[in-house]
C-alpha positions as CSV (number, residue, x, y, z in Angstrom):
1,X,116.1,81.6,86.7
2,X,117.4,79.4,83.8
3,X,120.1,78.5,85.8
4,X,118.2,76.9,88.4
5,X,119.7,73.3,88.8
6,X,119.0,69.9,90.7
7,X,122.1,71.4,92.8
8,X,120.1,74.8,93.8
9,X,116.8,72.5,94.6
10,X,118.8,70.4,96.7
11,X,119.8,73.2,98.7
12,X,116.6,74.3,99.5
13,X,115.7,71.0,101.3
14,X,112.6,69.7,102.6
15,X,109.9,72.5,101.3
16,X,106.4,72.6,103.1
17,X,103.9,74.4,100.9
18,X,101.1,75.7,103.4
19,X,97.8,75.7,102.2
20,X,93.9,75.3,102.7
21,X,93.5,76.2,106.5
22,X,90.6,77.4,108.0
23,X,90.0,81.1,106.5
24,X,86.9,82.0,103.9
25,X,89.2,81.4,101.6
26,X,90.3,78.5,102.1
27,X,88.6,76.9,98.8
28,X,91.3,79.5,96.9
29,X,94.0,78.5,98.8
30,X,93.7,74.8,98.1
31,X,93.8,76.3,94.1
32,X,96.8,78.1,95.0
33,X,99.0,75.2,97.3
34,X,98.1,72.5,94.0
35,X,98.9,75.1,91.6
36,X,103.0,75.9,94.0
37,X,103.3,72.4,95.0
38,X,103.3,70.8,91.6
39,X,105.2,74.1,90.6
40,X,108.0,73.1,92.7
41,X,107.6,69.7,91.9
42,X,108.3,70.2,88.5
43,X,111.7,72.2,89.6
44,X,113.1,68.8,91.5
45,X,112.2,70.2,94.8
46,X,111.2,68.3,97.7
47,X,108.4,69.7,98.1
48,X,105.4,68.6,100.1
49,X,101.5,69.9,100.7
50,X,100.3,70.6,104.4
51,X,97.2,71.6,105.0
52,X,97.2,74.0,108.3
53,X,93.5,73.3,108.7
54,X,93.6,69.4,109.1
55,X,96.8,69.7,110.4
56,X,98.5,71.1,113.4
57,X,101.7,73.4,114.6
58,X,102.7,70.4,116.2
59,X,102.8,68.5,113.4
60,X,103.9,71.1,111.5
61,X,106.9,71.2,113.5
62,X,107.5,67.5,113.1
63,X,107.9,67.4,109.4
64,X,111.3,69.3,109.9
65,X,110.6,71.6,107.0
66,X,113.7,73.6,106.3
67,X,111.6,76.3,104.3
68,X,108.0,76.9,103.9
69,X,105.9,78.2,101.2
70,X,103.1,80.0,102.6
71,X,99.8,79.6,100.5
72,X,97.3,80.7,102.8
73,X,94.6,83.4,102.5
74,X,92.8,85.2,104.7
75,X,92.8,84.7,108.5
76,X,95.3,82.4,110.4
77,X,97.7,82.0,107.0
78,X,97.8,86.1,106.4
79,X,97.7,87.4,109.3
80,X,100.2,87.2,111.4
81,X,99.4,84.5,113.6
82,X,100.7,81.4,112.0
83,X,104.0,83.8,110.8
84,X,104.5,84.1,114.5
85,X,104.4,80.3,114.8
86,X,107.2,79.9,112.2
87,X,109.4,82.3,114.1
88,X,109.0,79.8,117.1
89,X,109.8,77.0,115.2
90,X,112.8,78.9,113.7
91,X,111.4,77.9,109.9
92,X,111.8,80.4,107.4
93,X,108.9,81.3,105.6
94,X,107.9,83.0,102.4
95,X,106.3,86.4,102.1
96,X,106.0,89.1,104.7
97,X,106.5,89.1,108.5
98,X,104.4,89.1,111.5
99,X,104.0,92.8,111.6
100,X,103.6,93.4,108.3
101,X,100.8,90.4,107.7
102,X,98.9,92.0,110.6
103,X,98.7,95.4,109.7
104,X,98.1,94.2,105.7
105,X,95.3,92.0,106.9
106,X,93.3,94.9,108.4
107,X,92.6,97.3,105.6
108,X,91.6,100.1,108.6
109,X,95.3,100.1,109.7
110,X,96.7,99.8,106.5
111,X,94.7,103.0,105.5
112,X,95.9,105.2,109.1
113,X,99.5,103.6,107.7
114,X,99.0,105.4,104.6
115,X,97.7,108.2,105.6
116,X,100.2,109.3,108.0
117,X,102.7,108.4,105.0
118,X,101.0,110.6,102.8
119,X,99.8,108.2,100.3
120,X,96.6,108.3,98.8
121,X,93.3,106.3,99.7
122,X,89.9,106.7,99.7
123,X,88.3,108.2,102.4
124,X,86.5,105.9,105.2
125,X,84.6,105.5,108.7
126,X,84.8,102.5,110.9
127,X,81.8,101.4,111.7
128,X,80.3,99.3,114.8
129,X,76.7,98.9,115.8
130,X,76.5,101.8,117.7
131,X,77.7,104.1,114.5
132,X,75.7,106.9,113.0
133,X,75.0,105.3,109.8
134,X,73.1,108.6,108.5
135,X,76.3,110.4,109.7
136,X,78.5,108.1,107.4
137,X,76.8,109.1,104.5
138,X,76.8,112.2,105.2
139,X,80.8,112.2,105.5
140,X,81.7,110.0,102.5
141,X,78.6,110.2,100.1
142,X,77.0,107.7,98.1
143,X,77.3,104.8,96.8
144,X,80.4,103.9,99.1
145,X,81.4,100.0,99.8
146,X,81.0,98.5,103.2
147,X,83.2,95.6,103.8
148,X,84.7,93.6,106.3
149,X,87.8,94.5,107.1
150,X,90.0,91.2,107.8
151,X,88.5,89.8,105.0
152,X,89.9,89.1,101.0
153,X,88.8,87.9,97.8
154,X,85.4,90.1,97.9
155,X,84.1,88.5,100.7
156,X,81.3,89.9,102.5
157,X,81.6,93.6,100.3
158,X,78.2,95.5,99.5
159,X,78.1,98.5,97.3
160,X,75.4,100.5,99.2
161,X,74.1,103.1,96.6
162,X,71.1,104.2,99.3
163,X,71.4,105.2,102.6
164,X,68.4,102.9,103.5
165,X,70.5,100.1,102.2
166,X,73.7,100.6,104.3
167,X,72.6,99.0,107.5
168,X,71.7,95.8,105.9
169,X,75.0,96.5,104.2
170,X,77.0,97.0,107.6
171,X,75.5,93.4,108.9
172,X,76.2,90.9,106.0
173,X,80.4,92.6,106.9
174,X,79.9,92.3,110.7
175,X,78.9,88.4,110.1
176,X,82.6,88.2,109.2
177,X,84.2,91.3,111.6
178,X,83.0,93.4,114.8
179,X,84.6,96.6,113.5
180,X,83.6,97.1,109.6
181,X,85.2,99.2,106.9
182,X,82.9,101.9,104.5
183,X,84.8,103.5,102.3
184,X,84.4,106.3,100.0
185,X,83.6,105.0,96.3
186,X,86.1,105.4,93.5
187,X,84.4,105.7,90.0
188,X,87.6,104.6,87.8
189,X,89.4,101.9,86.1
190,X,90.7,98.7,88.7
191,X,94.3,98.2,88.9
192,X,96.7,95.7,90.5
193,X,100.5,95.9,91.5
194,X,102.7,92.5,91.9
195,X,105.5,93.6,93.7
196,X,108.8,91.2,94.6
197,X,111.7,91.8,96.8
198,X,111.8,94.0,100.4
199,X,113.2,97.1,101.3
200,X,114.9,99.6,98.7
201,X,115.5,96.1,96.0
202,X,111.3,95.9,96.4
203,X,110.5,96.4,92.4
204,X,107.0,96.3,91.0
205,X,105.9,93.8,88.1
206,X,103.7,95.2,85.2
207,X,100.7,96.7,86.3
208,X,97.5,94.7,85.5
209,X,93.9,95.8,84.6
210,X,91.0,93.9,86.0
211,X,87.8,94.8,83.5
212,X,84.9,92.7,85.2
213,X,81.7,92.6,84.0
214,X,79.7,95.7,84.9
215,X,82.6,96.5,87.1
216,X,81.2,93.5,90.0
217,X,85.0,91.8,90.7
218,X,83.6,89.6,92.8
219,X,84.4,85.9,94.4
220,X,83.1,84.4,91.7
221,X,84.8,86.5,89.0
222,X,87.6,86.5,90.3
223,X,88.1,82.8,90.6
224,X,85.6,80.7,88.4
225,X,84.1,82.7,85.1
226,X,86.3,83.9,82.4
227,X,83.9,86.6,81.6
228,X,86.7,89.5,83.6
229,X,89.4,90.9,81.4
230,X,92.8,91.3,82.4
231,X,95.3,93.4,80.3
232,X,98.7,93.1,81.7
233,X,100.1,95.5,81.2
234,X,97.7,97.8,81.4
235,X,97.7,100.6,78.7
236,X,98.2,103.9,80.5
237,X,100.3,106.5,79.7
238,X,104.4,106.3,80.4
239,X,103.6,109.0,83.7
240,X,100.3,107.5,85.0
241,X,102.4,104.0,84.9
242,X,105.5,105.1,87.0
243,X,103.1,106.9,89.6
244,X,100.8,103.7,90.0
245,X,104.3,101.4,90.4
246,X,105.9,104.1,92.0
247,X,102.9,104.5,95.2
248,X,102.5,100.6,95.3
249,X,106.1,100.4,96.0
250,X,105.9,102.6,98.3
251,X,102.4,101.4,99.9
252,X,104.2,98.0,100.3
253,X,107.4,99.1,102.2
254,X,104.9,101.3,104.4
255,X,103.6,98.4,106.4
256,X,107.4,96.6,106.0
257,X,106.4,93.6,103.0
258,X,109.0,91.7,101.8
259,X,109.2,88.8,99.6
260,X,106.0,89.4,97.7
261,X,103.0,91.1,97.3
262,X,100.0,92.7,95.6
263,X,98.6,96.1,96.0
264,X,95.4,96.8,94.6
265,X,94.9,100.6,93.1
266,X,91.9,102.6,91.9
267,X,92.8,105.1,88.7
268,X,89.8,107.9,89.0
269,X,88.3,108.2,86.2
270,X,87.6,112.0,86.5
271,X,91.3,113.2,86.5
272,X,93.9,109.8,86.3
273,X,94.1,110.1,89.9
274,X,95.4,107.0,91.6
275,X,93.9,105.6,94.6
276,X,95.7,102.7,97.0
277,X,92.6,100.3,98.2
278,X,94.6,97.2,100.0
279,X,98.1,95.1,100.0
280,X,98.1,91.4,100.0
281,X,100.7,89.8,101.8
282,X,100.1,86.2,100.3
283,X,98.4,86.8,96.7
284,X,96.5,84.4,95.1
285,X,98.7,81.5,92.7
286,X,95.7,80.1,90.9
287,X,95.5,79.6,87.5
288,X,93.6,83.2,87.4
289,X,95.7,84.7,89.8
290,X,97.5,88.3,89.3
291,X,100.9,87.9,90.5
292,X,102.0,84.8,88.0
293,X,99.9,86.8,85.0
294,X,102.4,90.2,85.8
295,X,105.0,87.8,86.2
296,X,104.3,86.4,82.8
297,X,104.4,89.8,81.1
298,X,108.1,90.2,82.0
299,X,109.1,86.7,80.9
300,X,108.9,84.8,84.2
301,X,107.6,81.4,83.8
302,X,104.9,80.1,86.9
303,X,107.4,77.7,87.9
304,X,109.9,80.6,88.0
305,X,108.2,82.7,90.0
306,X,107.4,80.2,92.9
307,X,110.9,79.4,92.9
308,X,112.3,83.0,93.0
309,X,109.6,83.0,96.1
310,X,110.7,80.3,98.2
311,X,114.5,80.7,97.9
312,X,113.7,84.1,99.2
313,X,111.9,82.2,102.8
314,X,113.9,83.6,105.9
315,X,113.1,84.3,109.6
316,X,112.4,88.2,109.8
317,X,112.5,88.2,113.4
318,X,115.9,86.7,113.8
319,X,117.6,88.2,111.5
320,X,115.8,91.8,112.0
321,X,113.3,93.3,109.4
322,X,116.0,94.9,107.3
């Protein structure tokens, strides 16, 4: 990337970095679009914010991007939906395609993906209001963690540790989704996968351990304390490393990622077995975010890394999934 001139940022034109929107998240993704804007700034691109929840496709279209960053968490930024838009438009775009962001954003999916790959994941019920609860626990044990299922960055996630406490669970998750996730718990040590690239050049960053305080990674450890640990990379063992890079790799080309990613992996503490828990299709850039710290481990600045990102924006759907 140290070649990277005002020649290369010229060719990338006009860059929109899409951010905020209307998502839970969207407080995070505003941390993130700063954090790429000024990135690319600092590059000599021409690079511009635009928030997609002030701001509309039409006017999206009238800025004549010629690339976009995608910043956007959560619903309408990760989902599919404004990826579909883009297509239309005929903008490339960072990250994954439609497909790709729809299945990632619906951790049920991702898991039956998975599963039918033969890759390993906890095991889980969908639950509506009509479920068995009792039945659940009877199938997956306690605790277990109820969560929404089109949701990121912790939101709306109980760990239910008594049957008694799993309906109240169910309905703080069905505030954000109809169709909620519980999910078999995982006692073990919390890792997370950065991985660049698509298809067989897809290549996993170092793998990062999250230590949060008594194990609760939750919205506001993961964004505003520095009381969570991160070692990156993680110590493990030469063989316990190459299988967790190994199944994220594989967990992202599953659902067809490209550009960049994160998969988030649960190492069981009884026997070093790993666990795949979720891919995000447009990870976090904050200044506590995983990708840029994995990226950091290998040598690759911040500024780097969002550049490596947006030179690799394309139209999937036009040019076919590859």
């Amino acid at each position: 990337m140290s070649g990277f001139n005002s020649g290369d940022a010229a060719a990338l034109g006009k860059v929109g970095v899409l951010f905020g929107g209307r998502s839970a998240e969207r407080d995070v993704s505003i941390m993130s679009g700063k954090g790429v804007h000024a990135a690319l700034q600092s590059k000599g691109i021409d690079a511009h914010l635009f928030d997609t929840g002030e701001r509309s496709i039409a006017d999206l279209a009238a800025e004549e991007f010629d690339r976009v960053f995608i910043a956007l968490h959560g619903r309408f930024g990760e989902d599919g939906s404004l990826q579909g838009a883009l297509e239309q438009l005929g903008i490339p775009y960072t990250g994954s395609g439609v497909m790709a962001c729809a299945i990632g954003m619906d951790k049920i999916y991702t898991k039956m993906i998975w599963l039918m790959r033969g890759l390993p994941t906890p095991r889980y019920a969908s639950l509506d209001a009509s479920t068995d609860l009792a039945q659940v626990v009877a199938q997956l044990g306690l605790p277990l963690i109820v969560k929404p299922p089109h949701e990121g960055s912790s939101m709306g996630i109980t760990k239910v540790r008594a049957e008694g406490d799993l309906k109240a669970a169910y309905e703080v998750a069905a505030g954000f989704d109809e169709v909620v996730l519980a999910e078999e718990f995982v006692t073990g040590r919390e890792l997370t996968v950065a991985v660049l690239g698509r298809g067989a050049h897809a290549r996993a960053l170092p793998i990062v351990e999250i230590v949060a305080p008594d194990g609760n990674y939750d919205y506001q450890n993961k964004y505003f304390t520095d009381d969570t640990k991160y070692f990156c990379p993680a110590v493990l063992d030469e063989a316990t490393s190459a299988e967790v890079s190994r199944l994220a790799v594989e967990a992202y080309r599953a659902i067809d990622c490209e550009g960049w990613g994160r998969v988030d992996v649960l190492l069981r503490a009884s026997d070093n077995k790993p666990f795949l828990i979720e891919v995000n299709t447009s990870p976090g850039m904050t200044s506590h975010s995983l990708v840029p710290m994995a990226a950091r481990a290998l040598g690759i600045s911040y500024e780097d890394l969002c550049v490596e990102i947006v030179r690799s924006a394309r139209l999937k759907m036009a040019q076919g999934q590859g």
